[in-house]
mmCIF file of the N, C-alpha and C atoms, coordinates in Angstrom:
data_MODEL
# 
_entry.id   MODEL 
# 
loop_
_atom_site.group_PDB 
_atom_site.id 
_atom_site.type_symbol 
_atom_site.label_atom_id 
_atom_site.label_alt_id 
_atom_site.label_comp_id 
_atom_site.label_asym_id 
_atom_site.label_entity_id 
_atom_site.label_seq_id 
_atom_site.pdbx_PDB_ins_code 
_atom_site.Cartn_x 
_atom_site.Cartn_y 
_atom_site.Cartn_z 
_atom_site.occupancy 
_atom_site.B_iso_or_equiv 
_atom_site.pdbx_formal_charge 
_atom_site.auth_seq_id 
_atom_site.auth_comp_id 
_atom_site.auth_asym_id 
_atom_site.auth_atom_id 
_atom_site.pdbx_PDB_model_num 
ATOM 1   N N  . UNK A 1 1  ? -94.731  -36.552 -61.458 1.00 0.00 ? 1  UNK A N  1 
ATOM 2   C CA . UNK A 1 1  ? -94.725  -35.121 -61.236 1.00 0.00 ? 1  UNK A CA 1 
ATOM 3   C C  . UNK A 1 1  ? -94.415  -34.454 -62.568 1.00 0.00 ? 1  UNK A C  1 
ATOM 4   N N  . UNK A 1 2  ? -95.099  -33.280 -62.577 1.00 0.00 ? 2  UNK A N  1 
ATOM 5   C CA . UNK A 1 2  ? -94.911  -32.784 -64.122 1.00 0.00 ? 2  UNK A CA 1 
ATOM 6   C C  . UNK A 1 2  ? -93.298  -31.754 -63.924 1.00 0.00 ? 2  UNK A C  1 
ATOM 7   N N  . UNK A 1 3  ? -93.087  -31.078 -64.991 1.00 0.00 ? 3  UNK A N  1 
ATOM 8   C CA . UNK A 1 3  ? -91.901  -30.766 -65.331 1.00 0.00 ? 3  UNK A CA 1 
ATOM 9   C C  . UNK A 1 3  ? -92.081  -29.286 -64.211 1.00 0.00 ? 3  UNK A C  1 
ATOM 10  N N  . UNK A 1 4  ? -93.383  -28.771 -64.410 1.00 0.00 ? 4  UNK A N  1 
ATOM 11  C CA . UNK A 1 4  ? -93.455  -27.736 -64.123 1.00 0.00 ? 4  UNK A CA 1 
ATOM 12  C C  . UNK A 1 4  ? -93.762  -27.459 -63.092 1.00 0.00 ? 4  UNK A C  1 
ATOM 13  N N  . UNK A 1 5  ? -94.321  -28.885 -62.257 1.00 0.00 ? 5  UNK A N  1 
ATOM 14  C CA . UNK A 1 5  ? -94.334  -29.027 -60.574 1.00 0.00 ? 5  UNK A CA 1 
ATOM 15  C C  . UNK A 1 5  ? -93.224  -28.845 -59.874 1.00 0.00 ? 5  UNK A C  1 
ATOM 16  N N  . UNK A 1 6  ? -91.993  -29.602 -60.910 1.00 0.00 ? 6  UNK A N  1 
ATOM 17  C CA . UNK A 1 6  ? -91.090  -30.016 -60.187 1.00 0.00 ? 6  UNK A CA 1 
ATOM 18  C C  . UNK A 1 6  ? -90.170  -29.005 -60.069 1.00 0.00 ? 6  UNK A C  1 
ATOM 19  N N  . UNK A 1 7  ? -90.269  -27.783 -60.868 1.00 0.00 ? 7  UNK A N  1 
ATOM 20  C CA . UNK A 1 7  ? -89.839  -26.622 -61.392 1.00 0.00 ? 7  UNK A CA 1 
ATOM 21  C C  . UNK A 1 7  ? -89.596  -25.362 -60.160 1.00 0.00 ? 7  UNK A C  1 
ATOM 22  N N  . UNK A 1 8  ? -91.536  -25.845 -59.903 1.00 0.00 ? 8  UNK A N  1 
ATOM 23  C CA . UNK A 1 8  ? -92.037  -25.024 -58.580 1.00 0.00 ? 8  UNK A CA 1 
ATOM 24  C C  . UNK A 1 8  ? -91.256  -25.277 -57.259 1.00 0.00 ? 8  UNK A C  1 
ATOM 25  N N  . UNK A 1 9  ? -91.352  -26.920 -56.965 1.00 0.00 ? 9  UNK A N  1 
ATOM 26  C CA . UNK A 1 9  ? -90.648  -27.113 -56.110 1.00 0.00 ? 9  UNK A CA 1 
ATOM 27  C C  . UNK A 1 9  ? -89.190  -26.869 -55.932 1.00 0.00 ? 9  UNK A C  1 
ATOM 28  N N  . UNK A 1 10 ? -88.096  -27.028 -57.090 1.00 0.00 ? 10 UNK A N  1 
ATOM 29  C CA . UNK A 1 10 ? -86.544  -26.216 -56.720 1.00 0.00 ? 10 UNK A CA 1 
ATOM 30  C C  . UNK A 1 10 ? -86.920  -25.248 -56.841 1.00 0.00 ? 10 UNK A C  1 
ATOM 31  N N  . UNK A 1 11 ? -87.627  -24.299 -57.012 1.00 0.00 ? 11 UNK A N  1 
ATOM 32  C CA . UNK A 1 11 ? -87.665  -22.614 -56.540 1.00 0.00 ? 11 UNK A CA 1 
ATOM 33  C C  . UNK A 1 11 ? -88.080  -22.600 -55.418 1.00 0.00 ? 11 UNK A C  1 
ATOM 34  N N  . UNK A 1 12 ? -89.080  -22.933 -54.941 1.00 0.00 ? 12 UNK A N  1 
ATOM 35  C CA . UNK A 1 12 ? -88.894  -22.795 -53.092 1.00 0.00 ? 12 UNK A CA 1 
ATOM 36  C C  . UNK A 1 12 ? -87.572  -23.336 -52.493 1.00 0.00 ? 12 UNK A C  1 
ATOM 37  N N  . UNK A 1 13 ? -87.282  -24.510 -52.534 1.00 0.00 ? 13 UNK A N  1 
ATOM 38  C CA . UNK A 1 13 ? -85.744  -24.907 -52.111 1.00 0.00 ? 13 UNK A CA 1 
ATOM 39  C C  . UNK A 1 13 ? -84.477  -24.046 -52.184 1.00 0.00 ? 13 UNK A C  1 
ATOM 40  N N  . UNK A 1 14 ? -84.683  -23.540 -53.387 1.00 0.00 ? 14 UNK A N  1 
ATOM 41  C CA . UNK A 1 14 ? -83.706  -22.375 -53.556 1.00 0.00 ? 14 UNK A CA 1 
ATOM 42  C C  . UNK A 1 14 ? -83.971  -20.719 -52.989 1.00 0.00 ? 14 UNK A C  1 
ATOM 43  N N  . UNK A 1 15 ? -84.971  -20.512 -52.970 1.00 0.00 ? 15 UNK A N  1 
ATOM 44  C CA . UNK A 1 15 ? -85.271  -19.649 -52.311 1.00 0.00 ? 15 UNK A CA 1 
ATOM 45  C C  . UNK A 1 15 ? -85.049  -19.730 -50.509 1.00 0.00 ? 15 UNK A C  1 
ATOM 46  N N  . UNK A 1 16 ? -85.185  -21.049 -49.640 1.00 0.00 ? 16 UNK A N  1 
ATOM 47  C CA . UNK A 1 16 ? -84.705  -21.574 -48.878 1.00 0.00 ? 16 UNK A CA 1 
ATOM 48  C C  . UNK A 1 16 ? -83.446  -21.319 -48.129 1.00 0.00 ? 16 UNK A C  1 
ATOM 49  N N  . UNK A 1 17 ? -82.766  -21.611 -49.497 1.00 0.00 ? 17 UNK A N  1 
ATOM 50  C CA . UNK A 1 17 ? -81.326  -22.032 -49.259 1.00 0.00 ? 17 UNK A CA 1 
ATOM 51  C C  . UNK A 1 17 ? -80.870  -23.599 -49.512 1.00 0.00 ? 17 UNK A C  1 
ATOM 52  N N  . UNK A 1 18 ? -81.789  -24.495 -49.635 1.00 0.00 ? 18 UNK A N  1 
ATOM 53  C CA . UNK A 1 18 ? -82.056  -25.803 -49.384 1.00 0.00 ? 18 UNK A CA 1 
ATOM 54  C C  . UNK A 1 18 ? -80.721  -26.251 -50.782 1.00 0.00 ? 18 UNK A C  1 
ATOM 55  N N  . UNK A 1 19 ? -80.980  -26.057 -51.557 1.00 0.00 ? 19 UNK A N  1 
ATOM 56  C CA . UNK A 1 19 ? -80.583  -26.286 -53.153 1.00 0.00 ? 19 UNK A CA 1 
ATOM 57  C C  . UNK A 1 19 ? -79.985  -25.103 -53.833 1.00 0.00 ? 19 UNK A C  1 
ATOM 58  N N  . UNK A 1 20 ? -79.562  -25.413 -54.670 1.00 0.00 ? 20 UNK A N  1 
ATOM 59  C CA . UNK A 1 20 ? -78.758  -24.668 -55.838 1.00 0.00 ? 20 UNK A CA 1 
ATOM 60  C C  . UNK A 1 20 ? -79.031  -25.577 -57.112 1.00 0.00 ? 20 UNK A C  1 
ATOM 61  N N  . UNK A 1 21 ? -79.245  -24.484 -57.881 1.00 0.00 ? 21 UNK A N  1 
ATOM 62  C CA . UNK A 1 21 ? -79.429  -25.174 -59.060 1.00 0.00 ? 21 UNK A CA 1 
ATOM 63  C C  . UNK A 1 21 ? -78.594  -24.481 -60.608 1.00 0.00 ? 21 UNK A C  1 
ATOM 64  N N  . UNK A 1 22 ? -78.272  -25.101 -61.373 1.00 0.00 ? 22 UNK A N  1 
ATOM 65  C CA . UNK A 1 22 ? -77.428  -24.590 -62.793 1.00 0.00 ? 22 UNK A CA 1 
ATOM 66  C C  . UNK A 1 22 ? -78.457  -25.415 -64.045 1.00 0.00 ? 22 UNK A C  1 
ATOM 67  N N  . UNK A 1 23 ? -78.188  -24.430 -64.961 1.00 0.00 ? 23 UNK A N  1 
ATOM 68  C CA . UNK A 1 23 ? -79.146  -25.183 -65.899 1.00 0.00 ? 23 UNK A CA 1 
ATOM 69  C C  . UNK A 1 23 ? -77.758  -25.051 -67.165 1.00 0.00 ? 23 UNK A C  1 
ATOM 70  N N  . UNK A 1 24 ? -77.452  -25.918 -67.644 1.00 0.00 ? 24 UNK A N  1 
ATOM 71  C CA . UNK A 1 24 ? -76.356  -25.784 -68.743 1.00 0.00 ? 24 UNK A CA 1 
ATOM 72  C C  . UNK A 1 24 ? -77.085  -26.748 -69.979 1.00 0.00 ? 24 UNK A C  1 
ATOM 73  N N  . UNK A 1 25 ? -77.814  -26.021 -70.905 1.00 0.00 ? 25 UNK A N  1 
ATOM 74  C CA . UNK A 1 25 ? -78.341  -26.419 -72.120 1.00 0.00 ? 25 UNK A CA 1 
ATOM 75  C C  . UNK A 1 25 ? -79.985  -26.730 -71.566 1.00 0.00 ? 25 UNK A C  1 
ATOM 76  N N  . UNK A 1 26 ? -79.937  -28.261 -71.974 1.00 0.00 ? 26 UNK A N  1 
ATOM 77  C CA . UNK A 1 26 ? -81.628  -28.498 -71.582 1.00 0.00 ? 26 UNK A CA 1 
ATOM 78  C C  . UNK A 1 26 ? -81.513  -29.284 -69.860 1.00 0.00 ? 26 UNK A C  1 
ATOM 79  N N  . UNK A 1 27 ? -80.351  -29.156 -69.335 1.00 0.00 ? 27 UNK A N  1 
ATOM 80  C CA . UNK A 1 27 ? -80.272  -30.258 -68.148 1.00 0.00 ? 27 UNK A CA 1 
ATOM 81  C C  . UNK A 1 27 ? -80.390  -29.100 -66.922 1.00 0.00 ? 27 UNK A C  1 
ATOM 82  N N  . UNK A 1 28 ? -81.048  -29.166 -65.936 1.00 0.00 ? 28 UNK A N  1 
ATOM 83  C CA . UNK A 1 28 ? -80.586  -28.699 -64.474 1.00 0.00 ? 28 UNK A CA 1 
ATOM 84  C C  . UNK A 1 28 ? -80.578  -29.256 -63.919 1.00 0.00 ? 28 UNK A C  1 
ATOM 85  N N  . UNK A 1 29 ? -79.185  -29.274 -63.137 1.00 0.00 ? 29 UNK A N  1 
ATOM 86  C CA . UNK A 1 29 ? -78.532  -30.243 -61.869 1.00 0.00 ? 29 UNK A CA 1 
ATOM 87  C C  . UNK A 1 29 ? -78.848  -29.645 -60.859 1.00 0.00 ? 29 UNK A C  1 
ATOM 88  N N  . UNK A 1 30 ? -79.625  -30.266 -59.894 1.00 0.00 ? 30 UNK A N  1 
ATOM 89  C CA . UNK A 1 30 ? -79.660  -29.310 -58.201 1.00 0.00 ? 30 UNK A CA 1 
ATOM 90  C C  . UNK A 1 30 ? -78.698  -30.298 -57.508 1.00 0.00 ? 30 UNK A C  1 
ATOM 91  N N  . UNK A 1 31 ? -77.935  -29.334 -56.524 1.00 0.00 ? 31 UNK A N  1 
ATOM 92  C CA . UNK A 1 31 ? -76.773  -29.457 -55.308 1.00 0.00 ? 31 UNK A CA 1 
ATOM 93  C C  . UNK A 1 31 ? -77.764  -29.069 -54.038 1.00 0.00 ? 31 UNK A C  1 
ATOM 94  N N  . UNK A 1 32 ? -77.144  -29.787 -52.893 1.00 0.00 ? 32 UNK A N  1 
ATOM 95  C CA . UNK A 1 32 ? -77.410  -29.221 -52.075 1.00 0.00 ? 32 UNK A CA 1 
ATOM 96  C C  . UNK A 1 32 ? -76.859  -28.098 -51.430 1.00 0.00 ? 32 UNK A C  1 
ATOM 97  N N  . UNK A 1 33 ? -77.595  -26.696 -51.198 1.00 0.00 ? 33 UNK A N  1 
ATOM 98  C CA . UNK A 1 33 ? -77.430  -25.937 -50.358 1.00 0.00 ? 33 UNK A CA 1 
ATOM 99  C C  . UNK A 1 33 ? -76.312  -26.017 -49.389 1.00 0.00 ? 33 UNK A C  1 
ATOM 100 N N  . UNK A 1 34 ? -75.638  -24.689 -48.675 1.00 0.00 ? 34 UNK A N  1 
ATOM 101 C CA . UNK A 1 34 ? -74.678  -24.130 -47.825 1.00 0.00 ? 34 UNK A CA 1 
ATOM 102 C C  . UNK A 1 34 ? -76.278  -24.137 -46.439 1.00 0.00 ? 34 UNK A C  1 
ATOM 103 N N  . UNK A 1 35 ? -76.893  -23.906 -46.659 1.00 0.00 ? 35 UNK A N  1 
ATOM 104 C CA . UNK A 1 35 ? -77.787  -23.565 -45.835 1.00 0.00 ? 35 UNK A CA 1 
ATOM 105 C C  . UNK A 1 35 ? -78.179  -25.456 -44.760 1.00 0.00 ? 35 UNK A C  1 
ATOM 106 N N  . UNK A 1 36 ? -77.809  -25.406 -43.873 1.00 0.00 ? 36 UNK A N  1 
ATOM 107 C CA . UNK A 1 36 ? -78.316  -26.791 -43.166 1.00 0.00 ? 36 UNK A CA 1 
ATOM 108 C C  . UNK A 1 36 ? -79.313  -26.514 -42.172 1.00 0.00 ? 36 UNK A C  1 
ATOM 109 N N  . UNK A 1 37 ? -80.385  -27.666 -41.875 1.00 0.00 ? 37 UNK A N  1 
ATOM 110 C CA . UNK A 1 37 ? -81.529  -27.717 -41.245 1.00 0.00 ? 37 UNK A CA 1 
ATOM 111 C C  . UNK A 1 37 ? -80.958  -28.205 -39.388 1.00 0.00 ? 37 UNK A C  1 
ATOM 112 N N  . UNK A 1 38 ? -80.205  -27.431 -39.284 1.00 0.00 ? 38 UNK A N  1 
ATOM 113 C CA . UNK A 1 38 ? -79.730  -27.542 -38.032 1.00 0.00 ? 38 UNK A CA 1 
ATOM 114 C C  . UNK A 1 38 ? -80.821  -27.101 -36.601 1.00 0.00 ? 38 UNK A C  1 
ATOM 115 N N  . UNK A 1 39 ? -81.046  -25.642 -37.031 1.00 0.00 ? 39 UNK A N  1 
ATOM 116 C CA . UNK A 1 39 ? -82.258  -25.010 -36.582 1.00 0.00 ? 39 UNK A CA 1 
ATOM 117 C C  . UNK A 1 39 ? -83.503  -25.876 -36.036 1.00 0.00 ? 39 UNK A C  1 
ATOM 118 N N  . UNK A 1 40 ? -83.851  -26.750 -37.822 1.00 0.00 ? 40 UNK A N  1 
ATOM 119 C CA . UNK A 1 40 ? -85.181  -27.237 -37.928 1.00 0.00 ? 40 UNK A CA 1 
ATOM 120 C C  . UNK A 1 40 ? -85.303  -28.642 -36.917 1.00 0.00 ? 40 UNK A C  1 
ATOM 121 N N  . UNK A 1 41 ? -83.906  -29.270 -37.217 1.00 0.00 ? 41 UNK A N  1 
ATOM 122 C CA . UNK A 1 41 ? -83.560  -30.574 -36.405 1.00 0.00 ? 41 UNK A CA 1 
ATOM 123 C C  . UNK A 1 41 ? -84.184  -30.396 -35.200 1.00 0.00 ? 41 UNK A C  1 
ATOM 124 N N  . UNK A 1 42 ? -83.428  -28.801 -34.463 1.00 0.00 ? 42 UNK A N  1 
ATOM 125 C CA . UNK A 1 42 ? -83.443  -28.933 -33.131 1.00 0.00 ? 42 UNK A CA 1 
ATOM 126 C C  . UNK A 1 42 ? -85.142  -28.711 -32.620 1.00 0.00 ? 42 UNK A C  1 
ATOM 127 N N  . UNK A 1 43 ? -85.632  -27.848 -33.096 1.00 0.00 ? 43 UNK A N  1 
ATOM 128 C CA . UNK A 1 43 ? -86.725  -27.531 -33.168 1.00 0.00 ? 43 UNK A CA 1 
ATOM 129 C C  . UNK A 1 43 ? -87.516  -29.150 -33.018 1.00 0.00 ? 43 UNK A C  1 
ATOM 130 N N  . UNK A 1 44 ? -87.789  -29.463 -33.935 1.00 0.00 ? 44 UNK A N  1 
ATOM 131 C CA . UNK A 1 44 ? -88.307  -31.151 -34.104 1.00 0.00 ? 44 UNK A CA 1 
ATOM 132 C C  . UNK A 1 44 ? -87.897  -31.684 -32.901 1.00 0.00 ? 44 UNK A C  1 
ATOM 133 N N  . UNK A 1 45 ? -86.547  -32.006 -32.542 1.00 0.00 ? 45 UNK A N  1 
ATOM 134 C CA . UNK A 1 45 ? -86.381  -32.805 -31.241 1.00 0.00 ? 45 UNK A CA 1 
ATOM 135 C C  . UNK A 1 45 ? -86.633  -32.428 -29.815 1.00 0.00 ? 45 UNK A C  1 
ATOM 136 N N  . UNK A 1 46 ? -86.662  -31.018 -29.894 1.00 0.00 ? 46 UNK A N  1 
ATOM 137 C CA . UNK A 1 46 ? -87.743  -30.384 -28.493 1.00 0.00 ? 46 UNK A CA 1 
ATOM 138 C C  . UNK A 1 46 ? -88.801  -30.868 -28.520 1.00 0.00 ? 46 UNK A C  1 
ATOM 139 N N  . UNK A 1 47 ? -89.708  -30.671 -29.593 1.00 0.00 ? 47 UNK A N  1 
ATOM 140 C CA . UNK A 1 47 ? -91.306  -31.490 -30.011 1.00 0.00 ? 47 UNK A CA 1 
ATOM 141 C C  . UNK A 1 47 ? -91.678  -32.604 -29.551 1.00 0.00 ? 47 UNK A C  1 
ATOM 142 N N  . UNK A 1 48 ? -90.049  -33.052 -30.484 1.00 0.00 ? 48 UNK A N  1 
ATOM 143 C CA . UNK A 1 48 ? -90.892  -34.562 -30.238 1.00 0.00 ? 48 UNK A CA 1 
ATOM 144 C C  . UNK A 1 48 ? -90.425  -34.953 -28.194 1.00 0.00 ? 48 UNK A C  1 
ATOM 145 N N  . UNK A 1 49 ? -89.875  -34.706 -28.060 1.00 0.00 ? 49 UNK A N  1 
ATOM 146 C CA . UNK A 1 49 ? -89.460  -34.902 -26.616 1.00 0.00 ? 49 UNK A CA 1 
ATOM 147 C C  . UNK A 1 49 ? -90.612  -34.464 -25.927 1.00 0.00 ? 49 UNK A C  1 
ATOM 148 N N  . UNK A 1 50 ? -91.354  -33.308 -25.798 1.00 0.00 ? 50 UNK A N  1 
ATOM 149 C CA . UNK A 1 50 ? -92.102  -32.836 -24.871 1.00 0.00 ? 50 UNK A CA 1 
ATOM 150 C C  . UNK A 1 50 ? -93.558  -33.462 -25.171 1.00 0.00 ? 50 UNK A C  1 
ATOM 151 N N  . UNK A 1 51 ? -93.793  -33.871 -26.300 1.00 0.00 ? 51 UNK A N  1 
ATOM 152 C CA . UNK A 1 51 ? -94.469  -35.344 -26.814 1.00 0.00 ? 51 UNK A CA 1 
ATOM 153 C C  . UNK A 1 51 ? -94.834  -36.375 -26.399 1.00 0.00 ? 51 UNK A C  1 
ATOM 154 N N  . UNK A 1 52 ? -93.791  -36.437 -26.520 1.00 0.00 ? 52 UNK A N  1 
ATOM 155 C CA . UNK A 1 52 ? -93.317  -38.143 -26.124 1.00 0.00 ? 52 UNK A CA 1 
ATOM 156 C C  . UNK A 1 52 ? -93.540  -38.108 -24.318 1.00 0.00 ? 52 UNK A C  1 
ATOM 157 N N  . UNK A 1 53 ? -93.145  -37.541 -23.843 1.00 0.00 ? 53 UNK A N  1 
ATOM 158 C CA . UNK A 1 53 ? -93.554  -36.985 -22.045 1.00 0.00 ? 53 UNK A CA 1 
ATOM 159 C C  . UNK A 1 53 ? -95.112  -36.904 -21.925 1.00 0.00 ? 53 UNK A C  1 
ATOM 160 N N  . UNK A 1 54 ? -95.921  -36.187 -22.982 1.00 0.00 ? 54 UNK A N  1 
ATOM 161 C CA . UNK A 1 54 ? -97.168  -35.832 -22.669 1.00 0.00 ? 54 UNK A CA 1 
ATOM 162 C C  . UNK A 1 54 ? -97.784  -37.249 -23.084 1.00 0.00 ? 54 UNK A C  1 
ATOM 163 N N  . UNK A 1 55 ? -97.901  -38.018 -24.001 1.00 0.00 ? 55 UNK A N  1 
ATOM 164 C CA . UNK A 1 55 ? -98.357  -39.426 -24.234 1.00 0.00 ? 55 UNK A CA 1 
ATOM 165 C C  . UNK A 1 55 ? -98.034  -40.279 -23.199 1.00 0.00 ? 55 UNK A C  1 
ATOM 166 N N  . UNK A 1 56 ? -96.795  -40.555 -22.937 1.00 0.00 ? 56 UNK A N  1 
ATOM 167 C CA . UNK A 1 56 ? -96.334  -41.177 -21.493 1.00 0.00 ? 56 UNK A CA 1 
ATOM 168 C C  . UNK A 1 56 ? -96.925  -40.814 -20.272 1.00 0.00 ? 56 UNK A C  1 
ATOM 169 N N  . UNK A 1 57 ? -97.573  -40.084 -20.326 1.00 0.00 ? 57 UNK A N  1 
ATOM 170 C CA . UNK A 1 57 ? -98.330  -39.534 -18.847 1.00 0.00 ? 57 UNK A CA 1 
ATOM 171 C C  . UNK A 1 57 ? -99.479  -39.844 -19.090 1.00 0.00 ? 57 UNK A C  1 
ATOM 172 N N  . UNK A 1 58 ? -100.168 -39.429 -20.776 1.00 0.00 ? 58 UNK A N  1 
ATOM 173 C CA . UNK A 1 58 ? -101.492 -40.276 -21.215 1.00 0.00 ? 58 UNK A CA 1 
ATOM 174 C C  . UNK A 1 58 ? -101.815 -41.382 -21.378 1.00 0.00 ? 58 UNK A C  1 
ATOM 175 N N  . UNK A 1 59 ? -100.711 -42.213 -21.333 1.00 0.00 ? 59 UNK A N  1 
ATOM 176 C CA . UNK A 1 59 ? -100.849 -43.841 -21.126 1.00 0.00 ? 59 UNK A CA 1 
ATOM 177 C C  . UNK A 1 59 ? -100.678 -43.898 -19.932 1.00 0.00 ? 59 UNK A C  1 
ATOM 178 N N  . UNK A 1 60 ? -100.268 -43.432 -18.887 1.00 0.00 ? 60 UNK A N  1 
ATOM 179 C CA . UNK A 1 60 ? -100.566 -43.437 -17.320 1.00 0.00 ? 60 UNK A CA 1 
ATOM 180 C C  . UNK A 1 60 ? -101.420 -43.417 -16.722 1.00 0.00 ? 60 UNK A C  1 
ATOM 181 N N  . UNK A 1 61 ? -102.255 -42.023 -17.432 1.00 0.00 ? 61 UNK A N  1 
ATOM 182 C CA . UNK A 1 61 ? -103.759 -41.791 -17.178 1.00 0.00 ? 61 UNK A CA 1 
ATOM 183 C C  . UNK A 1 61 ? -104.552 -43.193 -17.333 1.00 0.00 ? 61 UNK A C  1 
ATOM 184 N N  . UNK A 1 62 ? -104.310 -43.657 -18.993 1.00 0.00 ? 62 UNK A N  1 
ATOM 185 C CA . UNK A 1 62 ? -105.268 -44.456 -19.015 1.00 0.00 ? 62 UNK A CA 1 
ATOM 186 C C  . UNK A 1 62 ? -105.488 -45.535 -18.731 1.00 0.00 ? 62 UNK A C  1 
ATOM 187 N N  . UNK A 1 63 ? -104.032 -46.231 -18.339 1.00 0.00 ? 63 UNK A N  1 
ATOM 188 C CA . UNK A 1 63 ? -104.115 -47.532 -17.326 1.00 0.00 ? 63 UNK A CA 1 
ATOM 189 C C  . UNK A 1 63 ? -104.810 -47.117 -16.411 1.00 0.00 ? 63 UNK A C  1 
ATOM 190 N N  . UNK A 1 64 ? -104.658 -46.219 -15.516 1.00 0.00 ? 64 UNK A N  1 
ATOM 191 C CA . UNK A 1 64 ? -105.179 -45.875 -14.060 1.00 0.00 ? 64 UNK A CA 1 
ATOM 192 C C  . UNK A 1 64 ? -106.981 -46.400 -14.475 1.00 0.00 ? 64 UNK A C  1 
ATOM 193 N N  . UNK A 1 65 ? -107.273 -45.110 -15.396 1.00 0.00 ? 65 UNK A N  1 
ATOM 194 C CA . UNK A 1 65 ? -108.414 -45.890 -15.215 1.00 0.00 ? 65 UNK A CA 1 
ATOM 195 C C  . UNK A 1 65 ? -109.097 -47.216 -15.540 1.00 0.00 ? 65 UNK A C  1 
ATOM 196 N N  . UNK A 1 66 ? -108.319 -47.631 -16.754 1.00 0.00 ? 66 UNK A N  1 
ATOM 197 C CA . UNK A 1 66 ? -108.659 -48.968 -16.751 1.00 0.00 ? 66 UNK A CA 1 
ATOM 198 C C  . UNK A 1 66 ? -108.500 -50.305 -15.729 1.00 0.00 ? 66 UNK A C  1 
ATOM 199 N N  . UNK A 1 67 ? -107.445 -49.682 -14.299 1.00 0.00 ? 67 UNK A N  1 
ATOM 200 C CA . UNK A 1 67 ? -107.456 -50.201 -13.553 1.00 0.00 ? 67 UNK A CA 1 
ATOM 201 C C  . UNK A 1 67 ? -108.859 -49.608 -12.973 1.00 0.00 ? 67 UNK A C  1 
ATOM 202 N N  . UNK A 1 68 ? -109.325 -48.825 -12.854 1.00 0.00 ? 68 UNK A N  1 
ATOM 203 C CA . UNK A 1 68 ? -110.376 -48.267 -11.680 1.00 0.00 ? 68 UNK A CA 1 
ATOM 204 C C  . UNK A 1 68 ? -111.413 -49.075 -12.184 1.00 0.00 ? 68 UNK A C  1 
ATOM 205 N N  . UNK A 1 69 ? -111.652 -49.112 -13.740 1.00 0.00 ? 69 UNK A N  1 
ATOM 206 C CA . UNK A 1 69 ? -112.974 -49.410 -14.367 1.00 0.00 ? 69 UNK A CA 1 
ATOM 207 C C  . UNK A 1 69 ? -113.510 -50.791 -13.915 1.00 0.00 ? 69 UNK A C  1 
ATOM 208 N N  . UNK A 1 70 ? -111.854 -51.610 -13.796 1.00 0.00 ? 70 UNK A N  1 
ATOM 209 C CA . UNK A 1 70 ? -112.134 -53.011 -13.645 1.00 0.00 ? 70 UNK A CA 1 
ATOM 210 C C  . UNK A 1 70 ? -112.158 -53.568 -12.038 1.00 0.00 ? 70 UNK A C  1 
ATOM 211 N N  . UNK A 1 71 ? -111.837 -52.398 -11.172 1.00 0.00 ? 71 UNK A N  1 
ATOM 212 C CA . UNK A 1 71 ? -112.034 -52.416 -10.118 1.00 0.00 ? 71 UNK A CA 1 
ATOM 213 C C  . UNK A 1 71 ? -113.591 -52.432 -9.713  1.00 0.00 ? 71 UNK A C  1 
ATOM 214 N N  . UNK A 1 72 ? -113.943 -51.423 -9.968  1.00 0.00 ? 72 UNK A N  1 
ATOM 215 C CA . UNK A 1 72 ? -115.371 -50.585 -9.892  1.00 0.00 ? 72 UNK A CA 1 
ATOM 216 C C  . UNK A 1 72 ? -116.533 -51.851 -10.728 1.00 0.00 ? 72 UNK A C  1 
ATOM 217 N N  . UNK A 1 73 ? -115.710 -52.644 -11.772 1.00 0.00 ? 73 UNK A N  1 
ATOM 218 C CA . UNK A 1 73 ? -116.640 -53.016 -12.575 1.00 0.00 ? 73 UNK A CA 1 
ATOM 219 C C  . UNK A 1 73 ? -117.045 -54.867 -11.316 1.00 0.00 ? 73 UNK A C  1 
ATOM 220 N N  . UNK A 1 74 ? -116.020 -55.080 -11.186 1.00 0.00 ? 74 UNK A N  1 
ATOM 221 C CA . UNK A 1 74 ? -115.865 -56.106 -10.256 1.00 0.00 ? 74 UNK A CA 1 
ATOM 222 C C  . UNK A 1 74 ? -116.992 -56.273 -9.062  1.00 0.00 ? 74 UNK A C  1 
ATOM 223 N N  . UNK A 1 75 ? -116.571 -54.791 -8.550  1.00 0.00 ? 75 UNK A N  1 
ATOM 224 C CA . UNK A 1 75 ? -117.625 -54.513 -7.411  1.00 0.00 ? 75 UNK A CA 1 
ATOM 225 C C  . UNK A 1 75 ? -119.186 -54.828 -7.877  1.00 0.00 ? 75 UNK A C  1 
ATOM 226 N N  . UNK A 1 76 ? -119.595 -54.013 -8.501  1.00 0.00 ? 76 UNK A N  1 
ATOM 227 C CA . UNK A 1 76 ? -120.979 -53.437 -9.121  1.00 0.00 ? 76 UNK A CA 1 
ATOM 228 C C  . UNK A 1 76 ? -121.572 -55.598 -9.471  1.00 0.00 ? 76 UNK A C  1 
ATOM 229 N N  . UNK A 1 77 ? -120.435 -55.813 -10.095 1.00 0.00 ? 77 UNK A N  1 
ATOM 230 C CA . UNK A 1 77 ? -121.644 -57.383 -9.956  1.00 0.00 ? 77 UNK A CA 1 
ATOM 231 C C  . UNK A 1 77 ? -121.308 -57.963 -8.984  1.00 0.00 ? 77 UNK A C  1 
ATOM 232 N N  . UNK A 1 78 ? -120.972 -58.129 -8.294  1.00 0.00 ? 78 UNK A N  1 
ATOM 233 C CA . UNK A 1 78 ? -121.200 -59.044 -6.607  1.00 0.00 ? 78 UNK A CA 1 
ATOM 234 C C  . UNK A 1 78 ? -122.212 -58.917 -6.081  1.00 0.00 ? 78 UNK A C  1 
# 
């Protein structure tokens, strides 16, 4: 990553809240932020939960039919 990518990126962070940064001579140290992703956590774990429910019902679906297929398929050659 160039100097000036990486530049870009602690200014969004800091703009955030994410980071803090000090520049003393040619060095800047970033800290982490007062600001925590508490919000974002929770957010994410509603997601992924109501997710994770909708796939679980789509692997339900699709046994079913792969039971039907092999039902149906059984029949059809006799």
């Amino acid at each position: 990553m160039t100097l000036t990518g990486m530049r870009k990126h602690v200014a969004v962070l800091e703009r955030a809240g994410l980071v803090t940064s000090v520049k003393i001579g040619r060095v800047r140290t970033c800290t982490l932020g007062r600001r925590q992703l508490g919000e974002e956590a929770a957010w994410l774990n509603r997601h992924r939960e109501m997710w994770g429910a909708r796939f679980n019902e789509l692997d339900r679906v699709i046994e079913d039919l792969k039971r039907k297929d092999e039902r149906d398929g059984r029949r059809k050659r006799k």
